[in-house]
C-alpha positions in Angstrom: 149.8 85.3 -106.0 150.5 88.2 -108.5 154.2 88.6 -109.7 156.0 91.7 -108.9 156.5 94.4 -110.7 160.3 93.7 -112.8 159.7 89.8 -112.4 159.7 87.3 -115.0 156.3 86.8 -116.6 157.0 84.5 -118.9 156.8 84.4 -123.0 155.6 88.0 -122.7 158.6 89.7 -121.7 161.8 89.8 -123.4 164.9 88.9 -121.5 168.2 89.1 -123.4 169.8 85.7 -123.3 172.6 86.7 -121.4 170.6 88.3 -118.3 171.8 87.6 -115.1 167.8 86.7 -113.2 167.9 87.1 -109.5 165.2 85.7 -107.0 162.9 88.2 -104.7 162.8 85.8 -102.2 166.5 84.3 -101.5 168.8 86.3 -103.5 170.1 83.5 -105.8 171.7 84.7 -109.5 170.7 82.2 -112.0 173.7 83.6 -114.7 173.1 81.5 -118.4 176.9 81.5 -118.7 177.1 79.0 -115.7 173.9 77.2 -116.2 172.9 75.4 -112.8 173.9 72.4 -111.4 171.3 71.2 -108.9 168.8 71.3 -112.3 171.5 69.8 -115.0 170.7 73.0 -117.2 174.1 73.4 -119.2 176.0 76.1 -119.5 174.6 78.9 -122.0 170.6 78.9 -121.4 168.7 81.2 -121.3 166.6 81.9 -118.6 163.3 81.9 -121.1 164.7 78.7 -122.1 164.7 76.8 -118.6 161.8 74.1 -118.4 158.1 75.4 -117.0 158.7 73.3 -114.2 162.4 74.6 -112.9 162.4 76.7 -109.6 165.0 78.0 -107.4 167.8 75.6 -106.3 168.0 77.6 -103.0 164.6 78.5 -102.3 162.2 76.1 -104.3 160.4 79.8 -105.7 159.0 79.4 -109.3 160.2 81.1 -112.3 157.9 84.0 -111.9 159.7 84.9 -108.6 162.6 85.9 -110.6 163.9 89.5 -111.5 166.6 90.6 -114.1 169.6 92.0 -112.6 170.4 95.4 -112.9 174.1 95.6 -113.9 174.0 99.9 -113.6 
């Protein structure tokens, strides 16, 4: 399955560290401030810096399922 257009695509891409990535399919905000919980990814990481193998804690998407937030 091809990524959308705007969705992460990996080392390619640049994503400021601070960007808010939301998912196409459920909604969910990954925000680096807050980290997430259900993964045990601390506080302040990245999104480009979350392991190959993390996904969704709602909706089990991958990574590549993931869009940066417009905050316009």
């Amino acid at each position: 399955m091809k990524a959308s257009e705007g969705a992460w695509s990996g080392s390619e891409r640049q994503i400021a560290d601070d960007a808010k990535m939301e998912c196409k399919i459920c909604w969910h905000v990954y925000d680096p401030a807050e980290g997430d919980d259900v993964w045990q990814i601390p506080p302040g990481t990245p999104f480009a810096q979350l392991p190959e193998e993390w996904r969704c804690p709602q909706c089990d998407a991958p990574k590549d399922h993931f869009m940066p937030m417009n905050d316009g």
